[in-house]
C-alpha positions in Angstrom: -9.7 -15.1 -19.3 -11.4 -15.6 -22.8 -14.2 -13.7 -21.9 -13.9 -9.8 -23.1 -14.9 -9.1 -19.2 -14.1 -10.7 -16.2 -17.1 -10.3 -14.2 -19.6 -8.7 -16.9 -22.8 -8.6 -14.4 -20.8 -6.3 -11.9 -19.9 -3.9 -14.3 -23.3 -3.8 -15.4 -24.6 -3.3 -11.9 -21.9 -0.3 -11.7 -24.1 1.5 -14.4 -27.1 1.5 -11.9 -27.8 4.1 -9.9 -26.7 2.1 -6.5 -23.7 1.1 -8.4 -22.9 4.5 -9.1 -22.9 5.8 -5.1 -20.7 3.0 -4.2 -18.2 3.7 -7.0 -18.0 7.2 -6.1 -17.2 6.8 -2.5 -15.2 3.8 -3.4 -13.3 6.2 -5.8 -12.2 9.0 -3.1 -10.8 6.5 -1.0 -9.1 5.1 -3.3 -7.4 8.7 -4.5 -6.8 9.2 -0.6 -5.2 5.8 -0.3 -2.7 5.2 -2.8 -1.7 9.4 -3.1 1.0 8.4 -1.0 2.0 5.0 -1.5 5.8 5.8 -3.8 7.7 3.1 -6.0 8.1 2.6 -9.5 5.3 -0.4 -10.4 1.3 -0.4 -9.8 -1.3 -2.9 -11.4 -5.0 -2.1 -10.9 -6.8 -6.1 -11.0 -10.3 -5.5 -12.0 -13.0 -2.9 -13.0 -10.7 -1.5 -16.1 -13.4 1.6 -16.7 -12.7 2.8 -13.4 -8.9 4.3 -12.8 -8.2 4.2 -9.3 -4.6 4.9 -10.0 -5.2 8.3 -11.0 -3.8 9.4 -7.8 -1.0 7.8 -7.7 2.5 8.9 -9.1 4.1 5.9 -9.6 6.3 6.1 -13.0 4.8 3.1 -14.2 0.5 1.9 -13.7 -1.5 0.1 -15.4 -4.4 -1.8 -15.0 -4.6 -5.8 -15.5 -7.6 -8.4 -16.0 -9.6 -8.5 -19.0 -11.7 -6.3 -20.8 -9.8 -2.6 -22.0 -6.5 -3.3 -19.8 -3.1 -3.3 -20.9 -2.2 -6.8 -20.1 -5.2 -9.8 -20.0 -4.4 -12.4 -17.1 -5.8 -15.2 -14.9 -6.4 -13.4 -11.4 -5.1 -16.6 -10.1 -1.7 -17.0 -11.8 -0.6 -13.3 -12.1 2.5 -13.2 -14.8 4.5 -11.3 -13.2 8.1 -11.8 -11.6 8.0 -12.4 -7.7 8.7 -9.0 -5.7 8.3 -7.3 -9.2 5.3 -4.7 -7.6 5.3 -2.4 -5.7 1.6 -2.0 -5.1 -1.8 -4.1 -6.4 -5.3 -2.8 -6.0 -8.0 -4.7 -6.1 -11.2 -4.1 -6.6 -14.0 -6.7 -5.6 -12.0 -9.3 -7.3 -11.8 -11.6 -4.3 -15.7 -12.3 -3.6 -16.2 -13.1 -7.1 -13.2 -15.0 -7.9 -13.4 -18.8 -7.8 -10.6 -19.7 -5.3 -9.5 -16.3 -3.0 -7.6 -17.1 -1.4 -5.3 -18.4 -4.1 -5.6 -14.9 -5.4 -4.3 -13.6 -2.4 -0.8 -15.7 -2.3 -0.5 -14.4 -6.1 -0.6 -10.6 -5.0 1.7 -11.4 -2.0 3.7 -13.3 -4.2 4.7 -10.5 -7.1 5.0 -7.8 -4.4 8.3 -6.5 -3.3 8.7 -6.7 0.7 6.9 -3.6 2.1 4.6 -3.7 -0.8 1.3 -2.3 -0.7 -2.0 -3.7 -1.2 -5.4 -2.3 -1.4 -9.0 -3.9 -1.1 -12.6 -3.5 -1.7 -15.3 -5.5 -1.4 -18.9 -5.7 -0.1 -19.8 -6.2 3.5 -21.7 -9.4 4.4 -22.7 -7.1 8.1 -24.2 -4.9 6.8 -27.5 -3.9 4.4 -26.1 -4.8 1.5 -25.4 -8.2 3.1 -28.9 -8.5 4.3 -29.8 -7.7 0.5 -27.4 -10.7 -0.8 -29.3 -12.8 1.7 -33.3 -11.7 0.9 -32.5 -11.4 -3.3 -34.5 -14.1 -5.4 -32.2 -13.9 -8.2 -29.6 -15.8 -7.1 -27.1 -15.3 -10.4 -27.8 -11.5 -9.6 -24.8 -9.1 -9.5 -23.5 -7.9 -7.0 -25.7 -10.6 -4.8 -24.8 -14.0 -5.5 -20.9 -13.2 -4.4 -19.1 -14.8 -1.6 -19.0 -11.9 0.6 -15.6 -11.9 2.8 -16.2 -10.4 6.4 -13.3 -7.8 6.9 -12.2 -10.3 10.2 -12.0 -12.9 7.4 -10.1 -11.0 5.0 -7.4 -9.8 7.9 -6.8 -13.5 8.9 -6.0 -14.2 4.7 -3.4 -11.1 5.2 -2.1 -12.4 8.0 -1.5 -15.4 7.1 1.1 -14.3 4.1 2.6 -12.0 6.8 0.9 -8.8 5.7 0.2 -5.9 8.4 -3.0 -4.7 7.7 -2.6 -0.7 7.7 -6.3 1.0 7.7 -9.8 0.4 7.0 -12.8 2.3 6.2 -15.8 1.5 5.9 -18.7 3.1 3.6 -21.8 3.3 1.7 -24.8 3.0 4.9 -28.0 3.8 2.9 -29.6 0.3 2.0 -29.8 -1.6 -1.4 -32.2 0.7 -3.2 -32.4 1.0 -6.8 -34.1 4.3 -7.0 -31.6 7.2 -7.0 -34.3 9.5 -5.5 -34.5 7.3 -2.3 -30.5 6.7 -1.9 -30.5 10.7 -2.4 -33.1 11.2 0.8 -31.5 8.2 2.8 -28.2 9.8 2.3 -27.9 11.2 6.0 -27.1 7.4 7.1 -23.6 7.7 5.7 -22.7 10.1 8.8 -25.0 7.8 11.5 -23.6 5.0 10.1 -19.6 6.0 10.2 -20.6 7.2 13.6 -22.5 4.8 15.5 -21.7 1.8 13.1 -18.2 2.3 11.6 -17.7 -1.3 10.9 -21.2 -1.8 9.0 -21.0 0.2 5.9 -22.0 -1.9 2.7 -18.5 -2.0 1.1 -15.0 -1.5 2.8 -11.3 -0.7 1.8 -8.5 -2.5 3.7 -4.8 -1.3 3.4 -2.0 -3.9 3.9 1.6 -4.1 3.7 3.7 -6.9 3.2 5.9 -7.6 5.9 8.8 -9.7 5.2 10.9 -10.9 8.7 14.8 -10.6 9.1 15.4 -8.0 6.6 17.7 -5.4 7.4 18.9 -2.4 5.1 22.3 -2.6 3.3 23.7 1.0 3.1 25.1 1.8 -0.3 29.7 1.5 -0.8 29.9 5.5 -1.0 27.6 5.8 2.4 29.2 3.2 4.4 32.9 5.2 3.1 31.1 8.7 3.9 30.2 7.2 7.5 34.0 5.8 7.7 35.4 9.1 6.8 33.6 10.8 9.4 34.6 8.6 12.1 38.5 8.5 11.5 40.9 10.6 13.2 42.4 13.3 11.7 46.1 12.4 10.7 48.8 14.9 9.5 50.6 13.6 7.0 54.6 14.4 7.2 57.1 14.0 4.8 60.1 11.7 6.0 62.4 15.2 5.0 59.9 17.0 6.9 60.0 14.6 9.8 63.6 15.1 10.0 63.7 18.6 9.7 61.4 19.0 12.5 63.4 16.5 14.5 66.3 18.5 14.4 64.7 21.4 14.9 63.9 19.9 18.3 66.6 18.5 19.1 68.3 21.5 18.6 65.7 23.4 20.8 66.8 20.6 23.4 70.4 20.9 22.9 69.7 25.0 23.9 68.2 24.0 27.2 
C-alpha cells in the first residue's frame, strides 16, 4: 500500500499500444454496465487513470487503491463498513493480487445485499493466454499474472452467494505490440464474438450479491395506506342522530 502504485508494470503496459485497444473496449463496457446499476455509494479498486464510473450516476463514486485515488487501501482488508456499497468495480485486481480470493470476501463483505459487482481480467483461453504462456520475461506485465478462467472466477461468486448477471467477452486480435498490425487484425473482434464468444483476451463479469431469507418491510405510512384501502366504509352517527332516526322509524312503523 506504500507503493505510489499498486501494480506500476500494468499501468505501464496500458501506455502501449496493445494496452491501449484493450482499455478502450474495456472502457465501453464498462459505461454500458454500470449506466444502470442505481444507489448512493461506488468504489472503483484499481487503475485510478482510468474512470470507469463516469457512467454511472450514483451521488457518491470514487475510486480506491493507491496511486491518484481518494482513499489509499490494502485490496485485501477494504476499510469500509459491512453492506456500506452499493457497487465495486474492479479492474484486473484479482490476477495480480496476492491472495484473490480473499479480495473477493472483502468486496462481498462491504456490499449491501443486491449489491453489484463488476470484473475484468485477462483470459488464460485465449491469445493473450497463449502469450502469458510463450513470454520469456517472466516479471513482464500483463504476463506473469495468475490468470483466473471465467469458470473459475463464477465458482469464487458462487461461493459468497453471488448470482453472476452477464459476461462479455473481448479483445480477439493476438498479443501484438505493433498498432499497425492490431489495426489490420482488427476483423477478428467480429469472428471471434461470433464463433468464439468465450475466447476473447480479457472479459467482464457482472454479479450481484444475493442474500437468502430477506423479505421487504413496507414503510408505517404504506402499510396504513394499504389498511385504509381495505376497511369498510363506516358512517359515523351521532348518538342524537341515532335517536332521531330511531324515532323517526318508529314513527314510520307506528303509521303502518
Amino acid at each position: 500500500m506504500s507503493s505510489p502504485e499498486s501494480f506500476p508494470g500494468l499501468h505501464a503496459w496500458l501506455e502501449t499500444p496493445l494496452g491501449r485497444y484493450v482499455m478502450a473496449w474495456e472502457r465501453t463496457r464498462f459505461d454500458t454496465l454500470v449506466a444502470d446499476i442505481f444507489g448512493y455509494h461506488a468504489v472503483q479498486l484499481g487503475l485510478p487513470e482510468f474512470d470507469l464510473l463516469q457512467a454511472n450516476r450514483m451521488p457518491f463514486r470514487f475510486r480506491a487503491g493507491a496511486g491518484e485515488v481518494q482513499v489509499e487501501l490494502d485490496y485485501a482488508a477494504l476499510p469500509f463498513a459491512a453492506a456500506s456499497l452499493d457497487l465495486v468495480v474492479l479492474p484486473h485486481v484479482l490476477e495480480f493480487a496476492a491472495n484473490p480470493h480473499q479480495v473477493l470476501r472483502e468486496v462481498e463483505r462491504v456490499l449491501v445485499p443486491e449489491g453489484h459487482v463488476v470484473i475484468a481480467g485477462f483470459n488464460p483461453l485465449s491469445l493473450f493466454g497463449m502469450k502469458r504462456l510463450l513470454a520469456r520475461e517472466a516479471c513482464a506485465y500483463p504476463w506473469h499474472g495468475q490468470y483466473l478462467s471465467l469458470r473459475r472466477i463464477k465458482d469464487w461468486l458462487a461461493l459468497l452467494s453471488f448470482e453472476a448477471n452477464c459476461q462479455a467477452s473481448g479483445c480477439y486480435v493476438p498479443a501484438l505490440e505493433q498498432e499497425k498490425w492490431i489495426e489490420r487484425m482488427a476483423f477478428l473482434d467480429g469472428a471471434g464474438s461470433r464463433w468464439w464468444p468465450i475466447g476473447g483476451g480479457v472479459y467482464l463479469i457482472h454479479a450481484i450479491k444475493r442474500v437468502q431469507g430477506m423479505r421487504l418491510i413496507m414503510p408505517k405510512w404504506e402499510r396504513k395506506a394499504a389498511a385504509r384501502a381495505l376497511a369498510p366504509l363506516i358512517q359515523k352517527t351521532s348518538p342524537r342522530r341515532e335517536g332521531s332516526q330511531k324515532t323517526l322509524v318508529e314513527r314510520d312503523f307506528g303509521r303502518d
